[in-house]
C-alpha positions as a printed NumPy array, in Angstrom:
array([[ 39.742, 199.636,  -3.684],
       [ 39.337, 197.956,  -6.92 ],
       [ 35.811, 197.167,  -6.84 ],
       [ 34.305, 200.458,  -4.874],
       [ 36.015, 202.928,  -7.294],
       [ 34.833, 200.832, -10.788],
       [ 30.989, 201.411,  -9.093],
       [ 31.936, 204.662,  -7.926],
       [ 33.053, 205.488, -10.94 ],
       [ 30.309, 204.15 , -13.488],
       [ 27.496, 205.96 , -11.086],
       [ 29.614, 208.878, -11.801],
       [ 29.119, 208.544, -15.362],
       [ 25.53 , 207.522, -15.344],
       [ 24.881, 210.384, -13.043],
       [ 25.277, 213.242, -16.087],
       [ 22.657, 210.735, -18.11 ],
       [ 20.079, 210.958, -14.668],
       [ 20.765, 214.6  , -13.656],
       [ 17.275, 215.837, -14.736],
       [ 15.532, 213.023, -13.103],
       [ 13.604, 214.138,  -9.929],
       [ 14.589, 210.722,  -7.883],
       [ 17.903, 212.442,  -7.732],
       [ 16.835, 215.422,  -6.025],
       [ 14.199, 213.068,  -3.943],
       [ 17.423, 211.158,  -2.701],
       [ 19.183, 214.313,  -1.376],
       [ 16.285, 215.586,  -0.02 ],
       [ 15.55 , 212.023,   2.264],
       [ 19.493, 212.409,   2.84 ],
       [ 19.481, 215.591,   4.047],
       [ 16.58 , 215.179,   6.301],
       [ 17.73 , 211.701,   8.126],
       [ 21.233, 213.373,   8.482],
       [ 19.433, 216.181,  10.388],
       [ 17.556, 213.927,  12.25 ],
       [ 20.266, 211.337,  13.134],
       [ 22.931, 213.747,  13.875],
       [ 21.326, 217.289,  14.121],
       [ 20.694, 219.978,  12.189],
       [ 24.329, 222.061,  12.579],
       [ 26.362, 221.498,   9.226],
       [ 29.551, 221.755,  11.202],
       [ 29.104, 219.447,  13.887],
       [ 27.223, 216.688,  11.416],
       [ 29.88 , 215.335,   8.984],
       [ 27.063, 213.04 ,   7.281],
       [ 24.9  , 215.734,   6.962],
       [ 27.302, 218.484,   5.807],
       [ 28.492, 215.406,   3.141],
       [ 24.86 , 215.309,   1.723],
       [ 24.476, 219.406,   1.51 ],
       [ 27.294, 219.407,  -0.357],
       [ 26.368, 217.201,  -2.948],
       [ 23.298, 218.61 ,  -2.908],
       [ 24.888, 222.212,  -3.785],
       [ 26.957, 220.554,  -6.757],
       [ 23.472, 219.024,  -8.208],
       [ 22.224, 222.661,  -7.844],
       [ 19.648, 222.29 ,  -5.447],
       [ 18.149, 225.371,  -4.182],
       [ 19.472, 226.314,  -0.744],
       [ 15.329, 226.801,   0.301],
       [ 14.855, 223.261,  -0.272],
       [ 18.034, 222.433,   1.725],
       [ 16.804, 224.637,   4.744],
       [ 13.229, 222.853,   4.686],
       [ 14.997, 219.33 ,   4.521],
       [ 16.713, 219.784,   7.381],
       [ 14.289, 221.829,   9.38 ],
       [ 12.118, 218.674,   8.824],
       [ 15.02 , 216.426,  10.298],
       [ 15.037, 218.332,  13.669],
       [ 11.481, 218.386,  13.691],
       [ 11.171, 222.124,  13.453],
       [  8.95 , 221.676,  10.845],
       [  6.216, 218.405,   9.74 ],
       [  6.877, 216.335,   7.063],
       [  7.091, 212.417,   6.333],
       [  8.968, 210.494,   8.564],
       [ 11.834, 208.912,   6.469],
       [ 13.009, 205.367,   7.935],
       [ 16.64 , 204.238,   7.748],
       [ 16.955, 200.626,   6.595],
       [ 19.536, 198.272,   5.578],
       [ 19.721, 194.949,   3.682],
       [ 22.457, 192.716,   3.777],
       [ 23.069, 190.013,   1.577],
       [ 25.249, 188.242,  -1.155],
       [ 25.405, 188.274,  -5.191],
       [ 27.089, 186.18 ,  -8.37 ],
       [ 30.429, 184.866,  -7.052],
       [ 29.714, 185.348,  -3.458],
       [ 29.852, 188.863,  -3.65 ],
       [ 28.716, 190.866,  -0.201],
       [ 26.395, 193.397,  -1.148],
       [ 24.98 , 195.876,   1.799],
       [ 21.901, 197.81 ,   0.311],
       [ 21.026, 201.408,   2.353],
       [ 18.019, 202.831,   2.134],
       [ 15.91 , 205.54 ,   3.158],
       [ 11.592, 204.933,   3.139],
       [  8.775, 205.602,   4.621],
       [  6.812, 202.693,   3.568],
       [  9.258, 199.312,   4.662],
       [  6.881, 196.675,   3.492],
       [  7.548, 197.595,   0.063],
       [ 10.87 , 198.725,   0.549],
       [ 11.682, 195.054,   1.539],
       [  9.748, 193.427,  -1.194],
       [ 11.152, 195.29 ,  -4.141],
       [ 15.256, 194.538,  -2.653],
       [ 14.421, 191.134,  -1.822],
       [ 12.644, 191.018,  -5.895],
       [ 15.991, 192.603,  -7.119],
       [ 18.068, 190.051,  -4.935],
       [ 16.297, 186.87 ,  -6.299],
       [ 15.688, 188.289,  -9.782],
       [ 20.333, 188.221, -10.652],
       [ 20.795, 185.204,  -8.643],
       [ 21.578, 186.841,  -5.228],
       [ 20.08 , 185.986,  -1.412],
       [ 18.983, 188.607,   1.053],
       [ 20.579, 187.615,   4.189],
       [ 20.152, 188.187,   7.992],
       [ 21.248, 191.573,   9.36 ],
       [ 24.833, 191.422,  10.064],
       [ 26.062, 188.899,   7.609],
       [ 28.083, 191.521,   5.764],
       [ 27.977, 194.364,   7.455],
       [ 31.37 , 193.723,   9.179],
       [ 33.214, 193.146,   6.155],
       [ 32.325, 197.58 ,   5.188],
       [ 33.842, 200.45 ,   7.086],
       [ 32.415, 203.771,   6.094],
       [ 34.591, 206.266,   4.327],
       [ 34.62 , 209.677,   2.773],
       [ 35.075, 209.865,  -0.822],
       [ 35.653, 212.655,  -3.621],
       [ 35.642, 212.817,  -7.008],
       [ 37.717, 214.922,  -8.938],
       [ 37.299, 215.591, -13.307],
       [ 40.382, 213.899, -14.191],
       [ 40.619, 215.654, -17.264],
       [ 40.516, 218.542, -16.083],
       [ 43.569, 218.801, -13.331],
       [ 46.823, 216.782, -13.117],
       [ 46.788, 213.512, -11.251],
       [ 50.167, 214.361,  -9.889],
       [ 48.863, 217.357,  -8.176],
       [ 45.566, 216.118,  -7.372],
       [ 47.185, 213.38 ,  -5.761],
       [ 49.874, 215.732,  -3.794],
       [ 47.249, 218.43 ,  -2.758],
       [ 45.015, 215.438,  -1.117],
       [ 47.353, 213.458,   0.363],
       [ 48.876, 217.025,   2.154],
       [ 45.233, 217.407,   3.394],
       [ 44.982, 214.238,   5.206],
       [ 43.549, 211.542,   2.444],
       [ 44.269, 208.341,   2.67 ],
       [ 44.288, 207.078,  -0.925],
       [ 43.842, 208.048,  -4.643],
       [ 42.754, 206.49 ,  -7.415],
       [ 41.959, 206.995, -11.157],
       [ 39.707, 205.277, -13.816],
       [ 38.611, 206.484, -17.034],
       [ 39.31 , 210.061, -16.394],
       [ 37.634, 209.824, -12.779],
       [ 39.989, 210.839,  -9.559],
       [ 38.769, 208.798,  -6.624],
       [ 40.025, 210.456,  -3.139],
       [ 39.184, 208.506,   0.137],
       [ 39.296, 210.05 ,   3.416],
       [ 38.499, 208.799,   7.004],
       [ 34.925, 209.721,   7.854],
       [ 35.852, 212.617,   9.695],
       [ 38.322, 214.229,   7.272],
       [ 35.813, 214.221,   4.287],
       [ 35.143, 218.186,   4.635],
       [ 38.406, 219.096,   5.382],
       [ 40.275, 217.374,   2.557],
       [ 37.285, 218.355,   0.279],
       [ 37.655, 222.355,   1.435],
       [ 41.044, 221.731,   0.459],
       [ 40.822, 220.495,  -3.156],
       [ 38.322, 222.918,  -4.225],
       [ 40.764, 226.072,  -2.369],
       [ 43.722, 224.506,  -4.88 ],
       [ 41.748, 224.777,  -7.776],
       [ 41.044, 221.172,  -8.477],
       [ 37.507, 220.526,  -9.97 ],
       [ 35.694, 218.377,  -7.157],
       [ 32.411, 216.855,  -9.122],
       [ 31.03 , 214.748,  -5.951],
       [ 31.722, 213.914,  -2.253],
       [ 29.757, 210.989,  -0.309],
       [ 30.014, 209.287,   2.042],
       [ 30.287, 205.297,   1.221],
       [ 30.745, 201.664,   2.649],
       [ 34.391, 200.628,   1.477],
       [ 34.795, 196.564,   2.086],
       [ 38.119, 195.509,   3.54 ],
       [ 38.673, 193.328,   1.153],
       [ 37.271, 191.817,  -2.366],
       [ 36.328, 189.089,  -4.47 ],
       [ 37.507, 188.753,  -8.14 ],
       [ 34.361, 187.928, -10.4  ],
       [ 34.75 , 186.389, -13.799],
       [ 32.833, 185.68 , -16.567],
       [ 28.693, 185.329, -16.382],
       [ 28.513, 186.15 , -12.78 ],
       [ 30.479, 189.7  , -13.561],
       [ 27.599, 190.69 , -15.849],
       [ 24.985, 189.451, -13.606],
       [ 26.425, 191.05 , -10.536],
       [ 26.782, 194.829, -11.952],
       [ 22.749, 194.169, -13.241],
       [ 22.058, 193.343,  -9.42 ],
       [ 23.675, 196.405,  -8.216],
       [ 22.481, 198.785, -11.081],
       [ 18.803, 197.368, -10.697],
       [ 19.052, 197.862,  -7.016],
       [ 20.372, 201.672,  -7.117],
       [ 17.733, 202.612,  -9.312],
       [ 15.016, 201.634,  -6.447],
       [ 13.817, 204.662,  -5.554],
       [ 14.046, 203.865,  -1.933],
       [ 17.648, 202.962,  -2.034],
       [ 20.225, 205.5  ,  -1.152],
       [ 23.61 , 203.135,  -1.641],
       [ 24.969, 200.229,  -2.823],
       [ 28.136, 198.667,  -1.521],
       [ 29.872, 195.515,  -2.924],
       [ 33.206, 193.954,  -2.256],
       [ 33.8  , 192.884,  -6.098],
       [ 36.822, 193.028,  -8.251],
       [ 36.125, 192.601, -11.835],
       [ 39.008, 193.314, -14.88 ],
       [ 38.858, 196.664, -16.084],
       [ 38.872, 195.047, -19.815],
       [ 35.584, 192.921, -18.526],
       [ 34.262, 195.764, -16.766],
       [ 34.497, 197.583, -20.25 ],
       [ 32.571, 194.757, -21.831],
       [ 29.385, 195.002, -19.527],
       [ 29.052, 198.554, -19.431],
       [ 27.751, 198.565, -22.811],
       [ 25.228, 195.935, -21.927],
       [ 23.966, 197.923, -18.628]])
């Protein structure tokens, strides 16, 4: 999972520099409220939406703002109706990129993906031209430096994960969609310092980039996850870690 846990990984990083931004919160909140409204509003029975209330605990939102989000999911209480779109298209090197976003406006939503598309050399394509190539996963991030990667990786594995990763001091744990609280619950009961859970399209398989295109690419995504409308970013790419190295410095 080369490519998902370098992006994983580098959003993780750039997330400390954005915490005080109020998009963040904004995200959660349109999270939280299509979760609700896709799946209901029961924490336990929604795995999506108990995935977003839990990240939006570790970013320290306040449990009020929670309650209203979801309330406004179920309909219990008014609010702006929040659409659920996706885009679906390619990048530098043939890269698949699937774009998810959450709007209430989809004119512009459109406009401003397709701008980010064309602007780094990419093409929005028809719905379903990439999609198949993503399954959606649970994943967890763990403070590397701050717990052993020999137990990290022993306590999640025992708790049903199916892979573990690290990069530059971040512990990537994927689960199936289902097992994303459980093996979560878990981690945090051993004492392991859990930073982040999501939910996130992991491709089946991936594309090395090299060179120009590499650079271009990670502009593409990073432009297009700071839309505000966009919620994720998912690419099948595979780029060097000493390359990847190279053009974080020039994001």
């Amino acid at each position: 999972m080369a490519g998902h846990s370098k992006w994983a990984n580098i959003k993780h990083r750039k997330g400390a520099q954005d915490a005080k931004r109020a998009k963040i919160f904004t995200r959660l909140i349109r999270e939280i409220t299509v979760s609700a409204r896709q799946g209901g509003g029961d924490i336990e029975a929604n795995p999506r939406l108990r995935s977003a209330v839990l990240t939006a605990r570790g970013s320290n939102m306040p449990n009020d703002t929670i309650t209203k989000a979801i309330k406004r999911g179920t309909g219990e209480i008014e609010g702006m109706i929040i659409e659920e779109v996706n885009y679906e298209g390619y990048g530098p090197g043939g890269v698949a990129i699937l774009v998810e976003c959450q709007t209430d406006n989809k004119n512009r939503t459109t406009a401003e993906v397709r701008h980010v598309f064309t602007k780094f050399n990419g093409n929005l394509g028809a719905n379903g031209c990439v999609s198949y190539l993503f399954e959606r996963k649970g994943v967890i991030l763990l403070d590397g430096e701050r717990c052993d990667l020999d137990n990290a990786m022993e306590a999640a594995i025992d708790a049903g994960a199916e892979d573990v990763e690290v990069d530059d001091g971040v512990i990537s744990v994927t689960t199936a969609l289902e097992d994303l609280h459980a093996v979560s619950a878990a981690l945090t009961d051993a004492g392991l310092p859990v930073t982040n859970t999501d939910l996130v399209q992991v491709p089946g398989t991936y594309i090395a980039v090299e060179g120009s295109d590499a650079l271009t690419l990670m502009k593409l995504i990073t432009y297009m996850d700071d839309l505000d409308d966009v919620s994720q970013v998912s690419a099948n790419f595979d780029i060097s870690d000493e390359l990847m190295a190279e053009i974080e410095d020039k994001l």
